[in-house]
GUTORFI-648552 format. One record per residue (C-alpha): x, y, z negated; residue number from 0. Coordinates in Angstrom, 2 decimals, decimal comma. Layout:
// GUTORFI-648552
((X Y Z) NUM)
...
This chain:
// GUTORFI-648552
((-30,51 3,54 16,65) 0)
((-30,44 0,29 18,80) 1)
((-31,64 -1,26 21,66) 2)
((-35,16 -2,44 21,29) 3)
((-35,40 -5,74 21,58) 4)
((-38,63 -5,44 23,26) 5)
((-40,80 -3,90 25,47) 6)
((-39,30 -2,06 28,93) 7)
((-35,49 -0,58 28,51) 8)
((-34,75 2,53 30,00) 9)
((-31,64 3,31 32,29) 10)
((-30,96 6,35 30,95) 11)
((-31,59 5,62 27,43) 12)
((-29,11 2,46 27,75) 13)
((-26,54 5,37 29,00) 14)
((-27,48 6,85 25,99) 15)
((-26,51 3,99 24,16) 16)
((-23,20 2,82 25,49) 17)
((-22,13 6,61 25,27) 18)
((-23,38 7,69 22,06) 19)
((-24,57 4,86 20,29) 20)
((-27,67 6,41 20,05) 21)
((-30,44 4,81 22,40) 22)
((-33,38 7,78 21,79) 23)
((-31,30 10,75 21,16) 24)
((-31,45 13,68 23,15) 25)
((-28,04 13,93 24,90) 26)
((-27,80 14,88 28,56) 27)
((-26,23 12,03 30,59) 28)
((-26,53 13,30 34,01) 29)
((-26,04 10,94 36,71) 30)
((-25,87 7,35 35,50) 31)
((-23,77 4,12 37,36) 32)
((-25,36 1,07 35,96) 33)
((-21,87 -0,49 36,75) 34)
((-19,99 2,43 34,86) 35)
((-22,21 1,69 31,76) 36)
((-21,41 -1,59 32,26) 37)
((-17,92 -1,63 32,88) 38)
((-16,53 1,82 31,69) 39)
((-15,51 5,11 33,31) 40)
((-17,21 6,78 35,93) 41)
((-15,43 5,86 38,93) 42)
((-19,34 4,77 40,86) 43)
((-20,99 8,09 40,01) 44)
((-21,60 9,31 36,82) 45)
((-21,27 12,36 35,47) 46)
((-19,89 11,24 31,79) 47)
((-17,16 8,63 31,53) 48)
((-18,23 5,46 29,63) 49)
((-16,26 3,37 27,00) 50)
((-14,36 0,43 28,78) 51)
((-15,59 -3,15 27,98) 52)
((-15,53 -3,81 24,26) 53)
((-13,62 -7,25 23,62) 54)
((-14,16 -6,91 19,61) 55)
((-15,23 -9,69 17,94) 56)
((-18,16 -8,05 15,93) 57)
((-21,22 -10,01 14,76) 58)
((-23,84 -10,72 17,01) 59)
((-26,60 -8,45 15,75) 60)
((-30,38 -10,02 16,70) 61)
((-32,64 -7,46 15,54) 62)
((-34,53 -6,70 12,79) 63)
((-35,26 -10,23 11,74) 64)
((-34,33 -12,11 8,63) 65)
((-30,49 -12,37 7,77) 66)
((-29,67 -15,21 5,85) 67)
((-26,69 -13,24 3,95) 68)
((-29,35 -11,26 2,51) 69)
((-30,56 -12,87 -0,26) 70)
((-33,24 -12,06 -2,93) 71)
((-32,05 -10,12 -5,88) 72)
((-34,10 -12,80 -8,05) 73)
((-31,27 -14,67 -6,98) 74)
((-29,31 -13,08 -8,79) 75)
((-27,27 -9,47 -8,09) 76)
((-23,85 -8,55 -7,59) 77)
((-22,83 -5,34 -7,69) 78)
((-19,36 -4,16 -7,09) 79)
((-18,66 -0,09 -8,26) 80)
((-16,08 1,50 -5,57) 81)
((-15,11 5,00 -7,82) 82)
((-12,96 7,88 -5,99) 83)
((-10,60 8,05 -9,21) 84)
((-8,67 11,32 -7,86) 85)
((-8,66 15,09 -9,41) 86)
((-12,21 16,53 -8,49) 87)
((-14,39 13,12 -9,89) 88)
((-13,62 14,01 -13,61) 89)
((-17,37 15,34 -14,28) 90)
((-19,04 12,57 -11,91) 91)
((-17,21 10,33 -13,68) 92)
((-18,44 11,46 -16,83) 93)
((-22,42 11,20 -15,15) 94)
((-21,72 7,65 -14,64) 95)
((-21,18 6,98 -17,99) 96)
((-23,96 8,65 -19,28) 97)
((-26,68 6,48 -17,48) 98)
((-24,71 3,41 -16,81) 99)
((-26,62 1,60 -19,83) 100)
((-29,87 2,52 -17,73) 101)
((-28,84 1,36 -14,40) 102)
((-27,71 -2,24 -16,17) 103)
((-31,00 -2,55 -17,63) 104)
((-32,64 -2,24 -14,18) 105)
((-30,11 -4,58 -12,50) 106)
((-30,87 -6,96 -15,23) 107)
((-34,48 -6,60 -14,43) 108)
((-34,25 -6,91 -10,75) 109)
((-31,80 -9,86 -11,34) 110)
((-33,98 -11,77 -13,57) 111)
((-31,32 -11,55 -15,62) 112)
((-28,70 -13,21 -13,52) 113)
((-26,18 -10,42 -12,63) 114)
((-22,58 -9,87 -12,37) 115)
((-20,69 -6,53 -12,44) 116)
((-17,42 -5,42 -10,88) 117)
((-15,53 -1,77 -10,72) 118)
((-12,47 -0,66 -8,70) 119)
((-10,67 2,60 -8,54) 120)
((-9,32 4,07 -5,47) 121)
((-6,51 7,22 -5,99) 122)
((-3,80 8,43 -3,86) 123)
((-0,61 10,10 -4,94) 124)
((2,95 11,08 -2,72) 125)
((4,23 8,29 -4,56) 126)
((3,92 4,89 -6,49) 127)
((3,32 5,62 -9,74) 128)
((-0,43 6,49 -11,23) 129)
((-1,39 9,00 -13,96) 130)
((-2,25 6,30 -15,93) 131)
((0,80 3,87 -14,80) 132)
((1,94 3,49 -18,67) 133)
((-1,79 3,16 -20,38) 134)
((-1,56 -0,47 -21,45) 135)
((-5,39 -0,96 -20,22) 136)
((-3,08 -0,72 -16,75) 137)
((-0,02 -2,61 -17,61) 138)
((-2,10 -5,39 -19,18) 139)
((-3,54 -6,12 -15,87) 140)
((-2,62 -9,02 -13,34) 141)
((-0,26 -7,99 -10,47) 142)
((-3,37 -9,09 -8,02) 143)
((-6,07 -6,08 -9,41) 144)
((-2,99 -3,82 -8,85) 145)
((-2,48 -2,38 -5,56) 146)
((-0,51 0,57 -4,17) 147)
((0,02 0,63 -0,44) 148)
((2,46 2,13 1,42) 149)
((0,65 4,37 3,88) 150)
((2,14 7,24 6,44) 151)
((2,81 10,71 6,23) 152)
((4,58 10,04 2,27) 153)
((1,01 8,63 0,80) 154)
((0,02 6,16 -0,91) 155)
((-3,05 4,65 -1,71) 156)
((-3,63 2,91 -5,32) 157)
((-6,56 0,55 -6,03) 158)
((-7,33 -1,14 -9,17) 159)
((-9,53 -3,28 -9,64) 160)
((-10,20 -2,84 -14,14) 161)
((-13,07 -5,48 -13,76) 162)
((-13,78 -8,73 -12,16) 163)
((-16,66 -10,53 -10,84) 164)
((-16,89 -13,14 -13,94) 165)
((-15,74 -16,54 -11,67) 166)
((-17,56 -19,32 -14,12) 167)
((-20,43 -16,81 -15,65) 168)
((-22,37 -13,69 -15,62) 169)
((-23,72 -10,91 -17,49) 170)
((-20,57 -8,95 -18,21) 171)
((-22,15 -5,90 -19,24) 172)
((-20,03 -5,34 -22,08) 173)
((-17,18 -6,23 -20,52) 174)
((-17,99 -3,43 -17,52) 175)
((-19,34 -0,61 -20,17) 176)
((-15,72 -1,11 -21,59) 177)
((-14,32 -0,51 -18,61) 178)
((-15,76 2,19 -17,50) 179)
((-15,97 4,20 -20,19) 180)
((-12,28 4,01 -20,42) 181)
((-11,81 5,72 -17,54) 182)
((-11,54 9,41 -17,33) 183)
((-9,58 9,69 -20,77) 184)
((-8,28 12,95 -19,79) 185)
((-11,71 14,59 -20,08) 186)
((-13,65 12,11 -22,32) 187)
((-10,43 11,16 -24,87) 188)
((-11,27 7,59 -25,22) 189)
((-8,37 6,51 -23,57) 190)
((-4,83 7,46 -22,26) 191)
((-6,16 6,33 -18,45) 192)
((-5,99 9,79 -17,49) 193)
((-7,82 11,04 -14,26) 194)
((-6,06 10,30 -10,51) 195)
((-4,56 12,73 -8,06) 196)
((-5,31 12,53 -4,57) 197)
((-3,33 13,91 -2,11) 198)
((-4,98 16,03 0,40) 199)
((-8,62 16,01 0,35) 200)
((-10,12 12,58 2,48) 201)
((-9,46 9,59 0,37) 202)
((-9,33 6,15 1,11) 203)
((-12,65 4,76 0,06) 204)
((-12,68 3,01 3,50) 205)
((-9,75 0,98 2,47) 206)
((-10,98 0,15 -1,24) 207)
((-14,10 -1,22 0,34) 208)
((-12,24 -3,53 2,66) 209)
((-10,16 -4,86 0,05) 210)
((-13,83 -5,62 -1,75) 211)
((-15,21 -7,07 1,67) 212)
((-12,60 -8,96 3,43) 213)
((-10,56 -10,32 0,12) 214)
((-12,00 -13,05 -2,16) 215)
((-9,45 -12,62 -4,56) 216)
((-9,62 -8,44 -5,42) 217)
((-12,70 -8,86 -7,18) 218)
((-13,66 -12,14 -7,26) 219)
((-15,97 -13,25 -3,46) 220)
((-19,37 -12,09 -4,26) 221)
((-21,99 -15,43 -4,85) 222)
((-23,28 -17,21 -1,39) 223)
((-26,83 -17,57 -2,92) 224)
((-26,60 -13,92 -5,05) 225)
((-27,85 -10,32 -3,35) 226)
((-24,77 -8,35 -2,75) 227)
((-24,49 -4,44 -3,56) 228)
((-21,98 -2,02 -3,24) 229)
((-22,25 1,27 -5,22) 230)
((-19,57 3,90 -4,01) 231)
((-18,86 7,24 -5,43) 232)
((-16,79 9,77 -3,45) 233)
((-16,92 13,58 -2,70) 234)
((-14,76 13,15 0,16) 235)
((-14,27 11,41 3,52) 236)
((-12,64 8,69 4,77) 237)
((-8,76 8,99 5,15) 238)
((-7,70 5,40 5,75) 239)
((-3,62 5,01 5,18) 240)
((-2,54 9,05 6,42) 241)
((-4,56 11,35 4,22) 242)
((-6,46 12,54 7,16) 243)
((-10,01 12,10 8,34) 244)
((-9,85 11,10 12,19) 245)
((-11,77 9,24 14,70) 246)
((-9,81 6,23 13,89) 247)
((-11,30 6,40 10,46) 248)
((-14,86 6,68 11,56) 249)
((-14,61 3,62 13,93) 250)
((-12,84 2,06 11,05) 251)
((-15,87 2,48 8,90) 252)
((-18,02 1,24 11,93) 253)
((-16,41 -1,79 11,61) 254)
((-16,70 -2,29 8,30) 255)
((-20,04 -1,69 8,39) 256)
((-20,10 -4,77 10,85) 257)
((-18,76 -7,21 8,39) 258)
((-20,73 -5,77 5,10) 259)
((-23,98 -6,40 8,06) 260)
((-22,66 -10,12 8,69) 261)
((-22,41 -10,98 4,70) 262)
((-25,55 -9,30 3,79) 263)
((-24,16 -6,91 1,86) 264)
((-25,73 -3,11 1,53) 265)
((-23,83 -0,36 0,90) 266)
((-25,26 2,36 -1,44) 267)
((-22,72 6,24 -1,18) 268)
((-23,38 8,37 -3,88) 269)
((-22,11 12,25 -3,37) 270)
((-20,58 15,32 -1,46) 271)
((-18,48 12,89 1,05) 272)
((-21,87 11,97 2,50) 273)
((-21,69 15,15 4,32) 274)
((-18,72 14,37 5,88) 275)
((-18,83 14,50 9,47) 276)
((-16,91 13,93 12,78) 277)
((-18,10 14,64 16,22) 278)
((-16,85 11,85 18,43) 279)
((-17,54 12,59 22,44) 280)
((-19,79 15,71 21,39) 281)
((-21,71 14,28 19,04) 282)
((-21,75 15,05 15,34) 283)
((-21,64 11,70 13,03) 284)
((-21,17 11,00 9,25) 285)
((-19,50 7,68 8,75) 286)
((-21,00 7,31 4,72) 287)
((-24,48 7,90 5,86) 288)
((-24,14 5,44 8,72) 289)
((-22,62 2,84 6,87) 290)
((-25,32 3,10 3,86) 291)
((-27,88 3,52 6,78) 292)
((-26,85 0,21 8,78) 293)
((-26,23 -1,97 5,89) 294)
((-29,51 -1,54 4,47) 295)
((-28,67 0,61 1,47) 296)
((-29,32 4,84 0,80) 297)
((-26,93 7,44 0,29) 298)
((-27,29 10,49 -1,50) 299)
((-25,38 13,94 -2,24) 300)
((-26,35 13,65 -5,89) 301)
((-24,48 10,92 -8,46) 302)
((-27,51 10,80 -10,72) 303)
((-27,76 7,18 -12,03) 304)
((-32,11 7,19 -11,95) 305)
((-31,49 7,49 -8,21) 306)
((-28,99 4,84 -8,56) 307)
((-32,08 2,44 -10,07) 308)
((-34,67 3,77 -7,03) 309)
((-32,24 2,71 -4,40) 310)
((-31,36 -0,23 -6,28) 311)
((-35,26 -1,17 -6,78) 312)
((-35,95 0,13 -2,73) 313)
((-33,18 -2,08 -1,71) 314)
((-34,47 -5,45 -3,54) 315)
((-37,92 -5,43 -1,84) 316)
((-36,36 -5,59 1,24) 317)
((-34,06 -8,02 0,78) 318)
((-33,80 -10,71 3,94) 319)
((-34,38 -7,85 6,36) 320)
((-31,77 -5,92 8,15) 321)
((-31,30 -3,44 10,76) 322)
((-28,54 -4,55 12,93) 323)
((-25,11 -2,94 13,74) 324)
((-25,18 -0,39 16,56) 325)
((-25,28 -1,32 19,80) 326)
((-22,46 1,09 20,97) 327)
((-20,43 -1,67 21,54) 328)
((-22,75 -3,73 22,86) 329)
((-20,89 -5,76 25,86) 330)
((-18,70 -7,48 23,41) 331)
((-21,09 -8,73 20,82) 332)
((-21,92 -12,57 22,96) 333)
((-18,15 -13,20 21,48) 334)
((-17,56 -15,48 18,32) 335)
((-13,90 -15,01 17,45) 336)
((-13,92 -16,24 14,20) 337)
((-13,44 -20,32 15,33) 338)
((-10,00 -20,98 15,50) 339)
((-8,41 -18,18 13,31) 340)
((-6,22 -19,51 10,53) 341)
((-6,32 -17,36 7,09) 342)
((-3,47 -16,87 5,48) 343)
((-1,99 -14,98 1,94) 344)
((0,38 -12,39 2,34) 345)
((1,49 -8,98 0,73) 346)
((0,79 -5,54 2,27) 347)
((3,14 -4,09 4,61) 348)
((5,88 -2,94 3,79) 349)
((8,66 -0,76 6,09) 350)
((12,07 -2,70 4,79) 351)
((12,59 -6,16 4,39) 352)
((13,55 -5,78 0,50) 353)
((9,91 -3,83 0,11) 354)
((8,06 -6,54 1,31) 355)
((10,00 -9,14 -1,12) 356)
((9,59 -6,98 -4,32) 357)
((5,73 -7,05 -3,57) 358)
((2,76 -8,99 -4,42) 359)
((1,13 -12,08 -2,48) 360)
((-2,37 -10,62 -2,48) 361)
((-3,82 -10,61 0,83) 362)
((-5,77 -12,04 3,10) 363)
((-4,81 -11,84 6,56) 364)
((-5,91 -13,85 9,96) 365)
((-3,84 -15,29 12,86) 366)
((-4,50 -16,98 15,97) 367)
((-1,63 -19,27 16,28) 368)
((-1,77 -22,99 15,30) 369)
((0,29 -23,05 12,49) 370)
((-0,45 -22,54 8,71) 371)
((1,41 -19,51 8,83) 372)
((2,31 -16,77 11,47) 373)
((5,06 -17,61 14,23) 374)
((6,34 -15,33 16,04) 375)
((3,89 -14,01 19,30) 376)
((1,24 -15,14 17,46) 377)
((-1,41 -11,85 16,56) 378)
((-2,62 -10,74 12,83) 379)
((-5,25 -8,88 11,84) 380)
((-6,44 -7,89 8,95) 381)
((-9,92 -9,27 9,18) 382)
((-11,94 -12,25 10,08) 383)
((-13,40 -10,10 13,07) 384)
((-10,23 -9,53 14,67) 385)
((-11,13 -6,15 15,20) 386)
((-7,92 -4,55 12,85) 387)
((-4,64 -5,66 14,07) 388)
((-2,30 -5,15 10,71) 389)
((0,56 -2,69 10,81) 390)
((3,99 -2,71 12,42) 391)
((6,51 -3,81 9,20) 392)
((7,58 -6,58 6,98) 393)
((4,99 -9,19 5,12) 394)
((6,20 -11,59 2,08) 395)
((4,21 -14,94 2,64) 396)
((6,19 -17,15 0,20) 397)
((8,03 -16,44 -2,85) 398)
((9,57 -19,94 -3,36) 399)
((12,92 -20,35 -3,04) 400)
((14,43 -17,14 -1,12) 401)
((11,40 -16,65 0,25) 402)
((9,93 -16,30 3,88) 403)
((8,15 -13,72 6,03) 404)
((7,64 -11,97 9,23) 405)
((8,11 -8,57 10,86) 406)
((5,00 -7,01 13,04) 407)
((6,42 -4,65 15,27) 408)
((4,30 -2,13 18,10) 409)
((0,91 -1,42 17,74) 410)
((-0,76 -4,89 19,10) 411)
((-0,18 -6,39 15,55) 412)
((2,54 -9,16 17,40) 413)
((4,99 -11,33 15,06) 414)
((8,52 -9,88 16,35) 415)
((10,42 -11,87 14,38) 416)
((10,75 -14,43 10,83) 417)
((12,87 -13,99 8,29) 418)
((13,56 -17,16 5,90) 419)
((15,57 -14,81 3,11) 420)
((14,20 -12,22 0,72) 421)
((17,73 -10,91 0,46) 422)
((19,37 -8,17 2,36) 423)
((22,70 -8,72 3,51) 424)
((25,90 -6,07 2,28) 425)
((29,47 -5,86 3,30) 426)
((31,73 -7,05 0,06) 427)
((35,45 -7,63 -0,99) 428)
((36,23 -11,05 -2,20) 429)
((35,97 -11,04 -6,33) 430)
((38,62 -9,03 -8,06) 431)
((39,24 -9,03 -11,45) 432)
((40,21 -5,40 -12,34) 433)
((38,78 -2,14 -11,08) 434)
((42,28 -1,43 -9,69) 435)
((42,47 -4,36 -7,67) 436)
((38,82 -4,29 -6,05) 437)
((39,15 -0,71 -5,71) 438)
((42,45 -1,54 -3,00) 439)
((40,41 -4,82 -1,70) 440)
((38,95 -4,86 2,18) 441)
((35,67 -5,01 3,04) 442)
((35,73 -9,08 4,98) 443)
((33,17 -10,26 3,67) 444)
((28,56 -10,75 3,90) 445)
((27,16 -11,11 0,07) 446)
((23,32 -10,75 -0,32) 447)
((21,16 -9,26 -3,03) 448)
((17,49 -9,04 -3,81) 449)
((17,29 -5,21 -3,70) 450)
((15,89 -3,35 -1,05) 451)
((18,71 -0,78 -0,52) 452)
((21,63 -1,21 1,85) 453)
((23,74 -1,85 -1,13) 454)
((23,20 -3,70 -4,66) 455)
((21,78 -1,79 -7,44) 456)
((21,79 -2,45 -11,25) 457)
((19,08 -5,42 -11,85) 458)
((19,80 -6,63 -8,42) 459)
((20,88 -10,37 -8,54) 460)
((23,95 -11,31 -6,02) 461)
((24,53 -14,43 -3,99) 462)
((27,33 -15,44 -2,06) 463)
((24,83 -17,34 0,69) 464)
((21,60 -17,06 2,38) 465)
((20,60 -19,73 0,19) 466)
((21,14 -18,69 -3,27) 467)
((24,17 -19,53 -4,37) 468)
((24,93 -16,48 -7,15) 469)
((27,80 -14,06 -7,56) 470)
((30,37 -15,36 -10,20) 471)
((31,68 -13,04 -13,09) 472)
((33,53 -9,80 -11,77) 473)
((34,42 -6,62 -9,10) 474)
((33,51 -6,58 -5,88) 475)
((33,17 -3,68 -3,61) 476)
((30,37 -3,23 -1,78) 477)
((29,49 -1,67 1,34) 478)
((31,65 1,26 1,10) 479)
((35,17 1,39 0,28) 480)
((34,61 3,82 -2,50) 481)
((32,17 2,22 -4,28) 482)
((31,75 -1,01 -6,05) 483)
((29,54 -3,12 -8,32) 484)
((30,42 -5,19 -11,64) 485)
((28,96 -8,68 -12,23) 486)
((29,20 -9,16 -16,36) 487)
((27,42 -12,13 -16,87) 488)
((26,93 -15,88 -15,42) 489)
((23,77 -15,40 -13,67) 490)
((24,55 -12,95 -10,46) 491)
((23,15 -9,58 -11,76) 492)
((24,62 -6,34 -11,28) 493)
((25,53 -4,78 -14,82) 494)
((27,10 -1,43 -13,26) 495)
((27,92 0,31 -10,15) 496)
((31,04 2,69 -9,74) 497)
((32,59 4,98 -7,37) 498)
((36,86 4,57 -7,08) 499)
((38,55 7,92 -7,75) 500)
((39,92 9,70 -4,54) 501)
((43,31 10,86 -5,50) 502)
((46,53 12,77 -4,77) 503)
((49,99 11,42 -5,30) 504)
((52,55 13,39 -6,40) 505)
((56,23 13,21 -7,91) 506)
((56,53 13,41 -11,54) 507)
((58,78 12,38 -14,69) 508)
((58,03 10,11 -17,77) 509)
((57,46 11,34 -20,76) 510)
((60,23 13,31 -22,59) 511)
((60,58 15,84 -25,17) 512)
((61,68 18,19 -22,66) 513)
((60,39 17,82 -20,21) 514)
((62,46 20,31 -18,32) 515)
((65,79 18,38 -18,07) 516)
((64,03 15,25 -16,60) 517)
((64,41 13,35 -13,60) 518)
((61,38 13,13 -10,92) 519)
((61,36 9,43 -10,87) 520)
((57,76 8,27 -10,88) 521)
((55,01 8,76 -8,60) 522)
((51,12 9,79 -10,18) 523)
((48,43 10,72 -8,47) 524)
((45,60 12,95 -9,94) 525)
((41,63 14,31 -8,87) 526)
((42,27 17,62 -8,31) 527)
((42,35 19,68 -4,96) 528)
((45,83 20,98 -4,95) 529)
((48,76 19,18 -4,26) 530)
((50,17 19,32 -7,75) 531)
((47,78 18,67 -10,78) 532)
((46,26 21,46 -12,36) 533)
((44,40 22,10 -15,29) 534)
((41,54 20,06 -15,67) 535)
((42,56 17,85 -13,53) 536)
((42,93 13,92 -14,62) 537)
((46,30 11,87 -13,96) 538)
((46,18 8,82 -13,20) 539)
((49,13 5,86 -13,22) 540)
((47,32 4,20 -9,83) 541)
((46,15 5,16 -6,23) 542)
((42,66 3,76 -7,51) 543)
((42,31 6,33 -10,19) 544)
((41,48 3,88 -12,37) 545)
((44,05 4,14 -15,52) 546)
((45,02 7,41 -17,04) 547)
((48,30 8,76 -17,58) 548)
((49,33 8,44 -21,41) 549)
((49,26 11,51 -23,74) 550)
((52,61 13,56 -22,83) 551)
((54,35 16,21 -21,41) 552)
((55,68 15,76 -18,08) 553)
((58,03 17,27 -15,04) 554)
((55,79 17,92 -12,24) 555)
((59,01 19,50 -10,17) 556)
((62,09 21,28 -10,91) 557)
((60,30 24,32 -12,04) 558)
((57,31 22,84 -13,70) 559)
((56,08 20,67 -16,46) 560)
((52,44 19,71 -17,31) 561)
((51,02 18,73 -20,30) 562)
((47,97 15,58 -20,58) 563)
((45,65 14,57 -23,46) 564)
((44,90 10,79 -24,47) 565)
((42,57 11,00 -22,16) 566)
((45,12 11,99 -19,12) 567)
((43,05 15,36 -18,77) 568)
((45,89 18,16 -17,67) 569)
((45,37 20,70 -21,22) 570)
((48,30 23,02 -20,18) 571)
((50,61 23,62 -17,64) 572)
((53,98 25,98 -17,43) 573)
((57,38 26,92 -15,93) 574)
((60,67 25,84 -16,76) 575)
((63,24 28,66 -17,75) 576)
């Protein structure tokens, strides 16, 4: 509930307000400080302690008067379809389908025929790769409707977006029936795009819904002129990036609900996660109703698709009109921080350097410095609002060349530091032309590679220079002294990665009949534990363990001989008379 905007205020009530965001409730407030409410705390009196002054840069709500986001839905309709793809949605899903024909007839009617349809997924798995990661309805899909971020706590979150607001038409019905009737093909069989997972039970919906409010580019921006709708399905609450439904998620949603308020767009939540609930400060509060609630949409605990068309028919008669955004932060809202604050495309965070250079320019971030692009003290957020600072880690905002970015570290959303290179740095031997010679080379000198582990991996291209300059033909050892990669071809890329033998050297003969009569004149070394080969044990000609001894019998000592295959594997050993 908000402030009226007329008629007498009351003291009390405002306490109300600034406390619980909740101007005619019925909580007890005790004794009130005008300046506490004003100012936070409760150092002049009060008996409850009051949020501190609210800098956030939210809109500037004005009360229920016409919003001039909020368009007509004669002017035509958008409609974006937010789906909780994980474990438990399989019959929902199912629901969807059945009456999705019926709910695109009614959006064509309340469109006058001028519509446009879009549908993202939202799953979450301990790690990168989705159920349906090898369906070709997946893998045919650009890199930018393909999104799996790297949360906390081993999660992460994977949004697809399977269809697109059409950018030069509209009317995609077909196109969106396809869609979603491909999904679910665990259940349904009509495709291999089997059900989600989910991790623990909250989900992040909140973060598929930014992606759909503050990027033009995961859907396609929703029309200027067109009514904008969101339809989310979920049985779950908000978990954000950590699989876990917290306070910070709630005020998340709060501010999300600011933005969908400032673009016009209503927010309709369909199902069980409506129920959801957090009590913040000793009040109970349900982030899905709110945000349906303030945005001018319904929720519902049901997914049936005829109360899909009510809302949807509810929600185009009052189109223009809006309730605003709650007052609860109220002392901050006479702030416009959106002049001044430079966009800019970047990937999602990332925790190495190599993570963020493997991944995907397709974000939309904000600064506040003067430059196109982030330099370092300069603050980023991840919306227009500058009310989400973005995470401590490494962001890609360039793939030409080697590529640049910048690394956010502490909680205040500060550029630490720029890096100009996509490639991580290893200790290397100069280029050797045998295993046996790189695996006796020194570690002096600093290669770089495009991987994103401390040492080069197969696929990972090698250059000699910050700049690019690639790896020539070869051996080189890399990082540790026991390991090493091979270069086989002319442009720089790993072909294998080996581990030098750790031998023992010993005395031995060459080969002879007999063996028994022959001189100890050679020194072998072998793989075994014992000072003396065994066997099993492999013989080797060199310290690097890198050529085998011949096929042969051999004096081991004066009382020994040992006998090796052509593969220098020890098949026999026994004692001379």
């Amino acid at each position: 509930m908000a402030v009226p905007t007329t008629g007498r205020l009351n003291l009390i009530k405002l306490a109300r307000e600034a406390k619980y965001a909740d101007y005619f409730g019925t909580q007890n407030m005790g004794t009130v400080s005008l300046y506490d409410i004003v100012n936070g705390g409760n150092a002049h009196g009060s008996t409850l302690s009051y949020p501190p002054l609210n800098r956030n840069c939210l809109p500037n709500p004005t009360g229920s008067l016409p919003n001039d986001a909020a368009n007509p839905c004669s002017q035509g309709l958008d409609v974006c379809f937010i789906i909780d793809y994980t474990g438990s949605m399989g019959d929902v899903i199912e629901t969807v389908k059945d009456g999705l024909a019926d709910v695109i007839a009614h959006i064509n009617t309340e469109s006058s025929s001028d519509y446009r349809l879009s549908m993202i997924t939202v799953d979450e798995k301990s790690n990168t790769t989705p159920n349906y990661a090898s369906c070709s309805q997946y893998t045919s899909l650009p890199a930018s409707q393909k999104i799996v971020n790297q949360g906390a706590n081993n999660k992460y979150q994977i949004f697809t977006a399977w269809e697109m607001f059409p950018p030069t038409s509209n009317n995609n019905s077909t196109t969106f029936t396809t869609a979603v009737d491909n999904l679910n093909g665990g259940v349904s069989g009509s495709s291999c795009i089997q059900l989600g997972s989910g991790a623990g039970i909250p989900e992040p919906m909140d973060l598929g819904l930014g992606l759909v409010i503050n990027s033009n580019n995961f859907v396609n921006d929703f029309r200027s002129q067109a009514a904008k709708y969101i339809i989310m399905i979920t049985d779950a609450p908000p978990g954000g990036g950590d699989d876990a439904f917290t306070s910070a998620d709630y005020y998340n949603v709060l501010t999300l609900t600011a933005t969908c308020v400032f673009r016009g767009i209503k927010v309709f939540v369909l199902g069980l996660g409506v129920n959801s609930n957090i009590t913040i400060d000793g009040t109970v509060r349900y982030p899905w109703r709110e945000l349906a609630d303030q945005t001018g949409g319904t929720w519902d605990t049901t997914y049936d698709t005829t109360d899909v068309e009510e809302d949807i028919t509810v929600a185009c008669e009052g189109d223009g009109v809006y309730v605003p955004y709650k007052f609860s932060a109220w002392y901050g809202y006479d702030k416009d921080c959106t002049t001044g604050i430079v966009p800019f495309n970047t990937s999602m965070v990332s925790p190495t350097q190599g993570g963020a250079c493997a991944s995907t320019i397709n974000q939309t971030y904000y600064h506040n410095g003067t430059g196109t692009l982030p330099a370092v003290g300069d603050e980023c957020y991840a919306n227009q609002n500058l009310t989400t600072v973005l995470d401590a880690g490494y962001y890609i905002t360039s793939t030409v060349s080697a590529g640049t970015g910048f690394r956010i570290t502490g909680t205040a959303g500060t550029v630490a530091s720029l890096f100009l290179s996509c490639y991580n740095s290893f200790s290397s031997s100069t280029r050797q032309t045998t295993v046996a010679s790189v695996c006796s080379a020194s570690l002096n000198q600093t290669y770089y590679h495009t991987g994103s582990a401390p040492g080069p991996a197969v696929g990972d291209t090698c250059y000699s220079t910050i700049s690019g300059a690639i790896l020539l033909q070869g051996y080189y050892l890399s990082q540790l002294t026991s390991t090493y990669i091979y270069i086989g071809g002319t442009n720089g890329v790993v072909t294998s990665v080996a581990t030098c033998s750790s031998t023992t050297a010993f005395n031995s003969s060459t080969e002879f009949r007999d063996a028994c009569g022959a001189t100890l004149n050679q020194i072998y070394y072998h793989d075994g534990s014992n000072a003396l080969p065994f066997v099993g044990d492999t013989v080797y000609t060199n310290s690097a363990g890198t050529i085998t001894l011949p096929y042969g019998q051999r004096a081991d000592s004066t009382f020994g001989i040992y006998n090796v295959n052509n593969s220098g594997v020890v098949t026999s050993k026994g004692l001379c008379p």
